[in-house]
C-alpha positions as CSV (number, residue, x, y, z in Angstrom):
1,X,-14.0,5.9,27.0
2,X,-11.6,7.2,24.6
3,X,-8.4,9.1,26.1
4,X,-8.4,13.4,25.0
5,X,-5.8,13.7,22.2
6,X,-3.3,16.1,21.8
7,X,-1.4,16.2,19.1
8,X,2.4,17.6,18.7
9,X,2.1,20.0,15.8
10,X,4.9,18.2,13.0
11,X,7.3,20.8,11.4
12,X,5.3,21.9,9.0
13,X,1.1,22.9,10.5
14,X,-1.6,21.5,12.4
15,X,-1.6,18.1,12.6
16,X,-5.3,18.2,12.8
17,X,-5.9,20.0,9.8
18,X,-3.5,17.4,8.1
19,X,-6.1,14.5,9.7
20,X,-9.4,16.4,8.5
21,X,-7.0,16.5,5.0
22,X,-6.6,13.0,5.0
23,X,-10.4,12.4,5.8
24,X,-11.7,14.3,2.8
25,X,-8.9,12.4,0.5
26,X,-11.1,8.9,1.8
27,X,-14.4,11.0,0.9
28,X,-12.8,12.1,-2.3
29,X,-11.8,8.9,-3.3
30,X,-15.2,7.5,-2.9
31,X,-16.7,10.1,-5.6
32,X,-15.1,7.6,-7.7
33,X,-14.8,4.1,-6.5
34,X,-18.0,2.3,-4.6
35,X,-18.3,0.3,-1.3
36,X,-14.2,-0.2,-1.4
37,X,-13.8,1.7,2.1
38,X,-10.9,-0.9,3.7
39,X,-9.0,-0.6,0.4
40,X,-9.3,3.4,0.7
41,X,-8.1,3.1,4.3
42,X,-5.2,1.1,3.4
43,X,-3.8,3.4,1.1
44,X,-3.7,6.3,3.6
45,X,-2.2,4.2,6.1
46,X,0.6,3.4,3.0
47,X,1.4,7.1,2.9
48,X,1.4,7.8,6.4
49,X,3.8,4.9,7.1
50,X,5.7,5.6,3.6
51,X,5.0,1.9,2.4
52,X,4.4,0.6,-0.5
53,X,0.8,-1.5,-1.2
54,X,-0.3,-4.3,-3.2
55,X,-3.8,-4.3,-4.9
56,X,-4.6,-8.0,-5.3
57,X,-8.4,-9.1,-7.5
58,X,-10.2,-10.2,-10.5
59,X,-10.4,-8.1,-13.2
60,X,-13.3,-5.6,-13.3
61,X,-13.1,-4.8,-9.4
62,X,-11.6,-1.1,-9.7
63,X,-8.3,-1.4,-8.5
64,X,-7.0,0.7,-11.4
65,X,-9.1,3.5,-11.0
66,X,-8.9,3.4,-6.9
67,X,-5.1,4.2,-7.5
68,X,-6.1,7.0,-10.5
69,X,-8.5,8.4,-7.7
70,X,-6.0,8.6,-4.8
71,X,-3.5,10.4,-7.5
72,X,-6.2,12.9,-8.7
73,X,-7.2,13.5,-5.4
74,X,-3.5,14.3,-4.0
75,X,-1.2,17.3,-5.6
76,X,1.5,14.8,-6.5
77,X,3.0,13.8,-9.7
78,X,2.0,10.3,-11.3
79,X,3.1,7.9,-13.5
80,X,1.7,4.4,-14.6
81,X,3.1,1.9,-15.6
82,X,1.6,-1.3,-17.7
83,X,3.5,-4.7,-16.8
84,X,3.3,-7.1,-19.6
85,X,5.7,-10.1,-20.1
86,X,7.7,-7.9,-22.9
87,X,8.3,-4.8,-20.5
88,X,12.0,-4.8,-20.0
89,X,13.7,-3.4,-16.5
90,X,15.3,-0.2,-18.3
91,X,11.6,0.5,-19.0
92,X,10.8,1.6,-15.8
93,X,14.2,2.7,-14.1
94,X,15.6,4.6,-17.3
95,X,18.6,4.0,-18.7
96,X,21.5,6.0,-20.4
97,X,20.9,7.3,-23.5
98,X,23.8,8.5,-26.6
99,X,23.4,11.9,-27.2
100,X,25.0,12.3,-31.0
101,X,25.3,16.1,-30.6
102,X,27.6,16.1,-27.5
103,X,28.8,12.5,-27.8
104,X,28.3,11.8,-24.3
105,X,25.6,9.2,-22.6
106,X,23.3,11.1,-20.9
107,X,20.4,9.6,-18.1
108,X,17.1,9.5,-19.2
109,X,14.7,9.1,-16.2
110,X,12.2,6.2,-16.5
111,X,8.2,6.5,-15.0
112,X,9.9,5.6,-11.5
113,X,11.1,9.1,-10.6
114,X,7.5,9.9,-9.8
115,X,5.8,10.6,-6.0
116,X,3.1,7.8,-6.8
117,X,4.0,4.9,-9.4
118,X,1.1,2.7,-10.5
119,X,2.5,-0.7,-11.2
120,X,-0.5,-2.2,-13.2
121,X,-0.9,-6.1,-13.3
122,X,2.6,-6.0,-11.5
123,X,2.1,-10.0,-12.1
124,X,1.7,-10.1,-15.7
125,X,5.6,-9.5,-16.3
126,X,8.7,-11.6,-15.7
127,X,10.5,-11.8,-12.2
128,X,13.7,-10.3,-14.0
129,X,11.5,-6.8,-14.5
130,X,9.4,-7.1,-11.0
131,X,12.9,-6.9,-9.3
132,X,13.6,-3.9,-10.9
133,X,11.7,-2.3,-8.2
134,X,13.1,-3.7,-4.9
135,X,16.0,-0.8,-5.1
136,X,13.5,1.7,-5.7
137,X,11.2,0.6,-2.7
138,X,13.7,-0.3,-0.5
139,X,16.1,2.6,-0.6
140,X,14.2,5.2,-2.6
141,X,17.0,5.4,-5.3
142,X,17.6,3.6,-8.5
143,X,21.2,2.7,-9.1
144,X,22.1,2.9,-13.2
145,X,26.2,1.9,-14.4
146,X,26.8,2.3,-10.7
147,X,25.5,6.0,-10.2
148,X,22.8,5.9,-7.1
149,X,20.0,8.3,-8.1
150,X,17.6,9.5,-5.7
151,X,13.5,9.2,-5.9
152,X,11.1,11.9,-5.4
153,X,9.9,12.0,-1.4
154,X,6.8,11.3,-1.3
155,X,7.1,7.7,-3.0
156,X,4.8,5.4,-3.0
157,X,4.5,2.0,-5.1
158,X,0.8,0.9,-6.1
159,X,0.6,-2.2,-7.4
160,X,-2.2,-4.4,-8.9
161,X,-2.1,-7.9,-9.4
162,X,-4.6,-10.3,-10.6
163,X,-4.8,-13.7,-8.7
164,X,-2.2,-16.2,-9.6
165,X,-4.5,-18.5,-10.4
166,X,-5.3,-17.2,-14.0
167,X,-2.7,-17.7,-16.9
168,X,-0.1,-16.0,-17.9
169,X,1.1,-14.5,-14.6
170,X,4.2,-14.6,-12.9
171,X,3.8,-15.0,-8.7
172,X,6.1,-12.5,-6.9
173,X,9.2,-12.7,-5.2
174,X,9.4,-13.3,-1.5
175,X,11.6,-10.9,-1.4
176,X,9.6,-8.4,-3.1
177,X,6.4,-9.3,-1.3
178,X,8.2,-8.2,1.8
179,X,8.8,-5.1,0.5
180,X,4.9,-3.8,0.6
181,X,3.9,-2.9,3.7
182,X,-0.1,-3.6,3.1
183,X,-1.3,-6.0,0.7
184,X,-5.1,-5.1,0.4
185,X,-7.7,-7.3,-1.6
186,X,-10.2,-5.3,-3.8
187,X,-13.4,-8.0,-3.3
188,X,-16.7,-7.9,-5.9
189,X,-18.8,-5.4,-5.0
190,X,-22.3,-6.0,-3.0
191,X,-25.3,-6.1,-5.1
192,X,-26.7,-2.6,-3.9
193,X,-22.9,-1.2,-4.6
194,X,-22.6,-3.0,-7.8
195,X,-25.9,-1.4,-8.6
196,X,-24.7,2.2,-7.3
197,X,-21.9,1.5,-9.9
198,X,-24.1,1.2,-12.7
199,X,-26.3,3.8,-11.6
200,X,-23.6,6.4,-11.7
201,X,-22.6,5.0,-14.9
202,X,-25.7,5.4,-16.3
203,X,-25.8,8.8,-15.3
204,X,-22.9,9.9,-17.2
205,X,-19.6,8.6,-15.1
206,X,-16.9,8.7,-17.0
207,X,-13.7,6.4,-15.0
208,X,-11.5,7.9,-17.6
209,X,-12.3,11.5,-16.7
210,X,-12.4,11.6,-12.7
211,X,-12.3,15.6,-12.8
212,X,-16.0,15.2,-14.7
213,X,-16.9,13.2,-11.3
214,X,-15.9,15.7,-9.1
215,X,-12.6,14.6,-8.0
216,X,-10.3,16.9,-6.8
217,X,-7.1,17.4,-4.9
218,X,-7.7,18.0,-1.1
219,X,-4.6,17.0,0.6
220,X,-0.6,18.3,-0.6
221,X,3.0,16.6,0.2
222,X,3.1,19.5,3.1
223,X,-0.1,17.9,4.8
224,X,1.1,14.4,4.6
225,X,4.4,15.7,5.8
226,X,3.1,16.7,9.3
227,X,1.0,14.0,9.4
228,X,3.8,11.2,9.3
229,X,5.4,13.9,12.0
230,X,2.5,13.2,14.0
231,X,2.2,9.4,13.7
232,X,6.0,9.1,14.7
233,X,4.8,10.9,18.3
234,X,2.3,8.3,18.7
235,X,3.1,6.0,21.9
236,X,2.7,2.6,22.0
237,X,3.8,1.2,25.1
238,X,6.3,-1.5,25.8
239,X,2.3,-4.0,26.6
240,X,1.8,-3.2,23.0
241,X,4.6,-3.6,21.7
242,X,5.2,-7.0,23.0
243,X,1.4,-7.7,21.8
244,X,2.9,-7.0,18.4
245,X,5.8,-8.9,18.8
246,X,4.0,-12.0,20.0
247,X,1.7,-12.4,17.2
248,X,4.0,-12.0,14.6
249,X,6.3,-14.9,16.4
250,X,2.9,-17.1,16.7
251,X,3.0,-17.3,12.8
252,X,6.4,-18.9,13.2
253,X,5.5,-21.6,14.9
254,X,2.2,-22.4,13.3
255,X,2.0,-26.1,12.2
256,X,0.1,-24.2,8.9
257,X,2.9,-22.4,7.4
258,X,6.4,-23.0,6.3
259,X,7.0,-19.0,6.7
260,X,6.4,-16.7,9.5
261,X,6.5,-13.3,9.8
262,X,10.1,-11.9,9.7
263,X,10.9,-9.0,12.9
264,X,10.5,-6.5,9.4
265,X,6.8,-7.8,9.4
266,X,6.4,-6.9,13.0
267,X,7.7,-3.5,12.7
268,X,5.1,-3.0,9.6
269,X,2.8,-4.1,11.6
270,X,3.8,-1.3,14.4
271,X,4.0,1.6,12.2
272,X,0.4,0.9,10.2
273,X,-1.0,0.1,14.0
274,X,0.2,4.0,14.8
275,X,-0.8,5.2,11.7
276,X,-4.2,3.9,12.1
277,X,-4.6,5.0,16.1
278,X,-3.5,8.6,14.5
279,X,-6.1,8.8,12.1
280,X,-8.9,7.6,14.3
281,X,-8.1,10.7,16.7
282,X,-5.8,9.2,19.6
283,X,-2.0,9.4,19.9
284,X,-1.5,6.1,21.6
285,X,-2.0,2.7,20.3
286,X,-4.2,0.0,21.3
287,X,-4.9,-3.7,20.7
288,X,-7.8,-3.1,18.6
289,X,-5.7,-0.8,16.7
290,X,-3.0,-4.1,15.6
291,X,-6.3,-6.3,14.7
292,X,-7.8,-3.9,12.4
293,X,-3.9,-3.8,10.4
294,X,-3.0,-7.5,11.0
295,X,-4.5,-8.9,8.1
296,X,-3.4,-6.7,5.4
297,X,0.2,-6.0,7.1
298,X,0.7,-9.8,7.6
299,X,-1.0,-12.1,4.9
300,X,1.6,-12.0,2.5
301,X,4.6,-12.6,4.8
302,X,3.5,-16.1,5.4
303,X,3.5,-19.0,3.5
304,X,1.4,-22.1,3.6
305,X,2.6,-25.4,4.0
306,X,0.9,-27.1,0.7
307,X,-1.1,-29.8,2.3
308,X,-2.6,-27.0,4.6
309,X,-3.7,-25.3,1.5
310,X,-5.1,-28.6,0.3
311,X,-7.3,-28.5,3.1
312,X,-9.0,-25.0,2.4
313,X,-6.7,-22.8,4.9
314,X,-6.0,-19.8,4.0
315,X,-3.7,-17.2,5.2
316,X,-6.1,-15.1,6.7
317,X,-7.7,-17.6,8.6
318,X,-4.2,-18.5,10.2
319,X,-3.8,-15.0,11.4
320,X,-7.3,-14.7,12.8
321,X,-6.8,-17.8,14.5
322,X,-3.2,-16.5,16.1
323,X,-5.2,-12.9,16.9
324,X,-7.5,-15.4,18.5
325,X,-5.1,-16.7,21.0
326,X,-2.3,-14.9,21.4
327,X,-3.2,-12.8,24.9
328,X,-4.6,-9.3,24.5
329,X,-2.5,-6.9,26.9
330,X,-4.9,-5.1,29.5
């Protein structure tokens, strides 16, 4: 039986009103985008826990409009951004600009200094421009001829890629893969949702007019402010945490990979775990509440060893394998 909850109000409201906030931004969302719930999910988690996420499937799946949906449906500012193999790093950071009148260089801001930043086809461009972000994730500023300048708070990163399989793209960074907290995969739809899809479209559904379809803001920067106060008061006991800390150290030592999950992984892996355990009415942690983030927190921390790959394993299946071993505290 589930435990009674009771929330600390955060500095700034109710944290419950923030929750039933964050539960109509899910419900907004899905005015637009069909039968993508776990992609929805992840993105709230991502602005409770102030991480970044990556958006990883074939074309045609959504993942654009999923981001658009989440910005139309939050009072933030936006910006997107197209990656292609041409885009230079100064393109999305800003650079300093001659101003002829005064003489004097002057910083022009570039579509980073934004609360959500939709990095489309983040793959399709160079590793030279992809690093351009790792400041800007990392430490919420973007440094330009040595000034540090800071970023908007709330800042969040949405990236899509398309599989590295298809031409013309460039795999990320290990180092920049660390840097998302959730990499979530945006699957093809089921045949009833694909024909939902088309139903809507049919019936006027216009993906480039998402106020037409209803969508409107139903959560502010204030709401997710006490939320994140909220999900920082969530306890996770010392049972938990070592649950945590054990699964992240099983990846290290599975005969699979060449990479494990780095002590950063595990405290991603912490935070969503909170995050989700908040937003599913409890302020306390438990083991189901680390399986249901483990996949998306952990599959792109690890690295297969190739011959592994060869034989059809794939990270995911690792980690369900390690969440079926590792010993679930009581």
């Amino acid at each position: 039986m589930m435990a009674p909850t009771t929330d600390n109000a955060g500095p700034t409201g109710d944290p419950r009103s923030s929750r039933a906030s964050l539960e109509a931004l899910r419900a907004e969302i899905a005015k637009a985008v069909v039968g993508q719930d776990p992609a929805v999910t992840g993105l709230v988690v991502a602005l409770l826990c102030r991480g970044h996420v990556l958006l990883e499937g074939v074309p045609g799946v959504a993942k654009t409009l999923l981001v658009r949906a989440l910005a139309a449906s939050l009072e933030l500012d936006t910006k997107r951004v197209q990656f292609t193999p041409d885009l230079m790093p100064s393109d999305v950071t800003g650079s300093l600009v001659y101003d002829a009148r005064t003489a004097e260089f002057s910083f022009q801001p570039g579509p980073v200094f934004t609360n959500l930043l939709l990095a489309d086809e983040i793959n399709r461009t160079p590793p030279k421009t992809q690093s351009s972000l790792l400041e800007a994730m990392e430490e919420r500023q973007v440094t330009v001829d040595g000034t540090p300048r800071p970023l908007p708070d709330p800042f969040l990163v949405a990236a899509t890629q398309n599989p590295v399989e298809y031409e013309g793209t460039y795999p990320l960074p290990e180092a920049q893969l660390d840097r998302f907290l959730l990499k979530l995969t945006v699957p093809l739809p089921s045949r009833q949702d694909e024909i939902d899809v088309l139903t809507r479209h049919a019936q006027g559904f216009n993906p480039r007019d998402l106020r037409s379809a209803g969508v409107r803001p139903v959560a502010t920067a204030a709401d997710l402010e006490t939320a994140r106060a909220a999900v920082a008061k969530t306890a996770i006991s010392p049972e938990i945490t070592a649950y945590v800390v054990d699964i992240c150290r099983a990846t290290r030592e599975s005969p699979s990979l060449t990479l494990g999950v780095s002590p950063r992984g595990a405290t991603a892996l912490m935070s969503t775990a909170r995050a989700w355990a908040w937003l599913t009415g409890r302020d306390y942690v438990i083991p189901d509440d680390v399986k249901a983030l483990a996949l998306p927190t952990l599959r792109h921390r690890i690295q297969l060893r190739p011959e592994a790959e060869m034989e059809g394993v794939t990270p995911d299946s690792v980690i369900n394998a390690i969440l079926a071993h590792v010993p679930v505290p009581r």
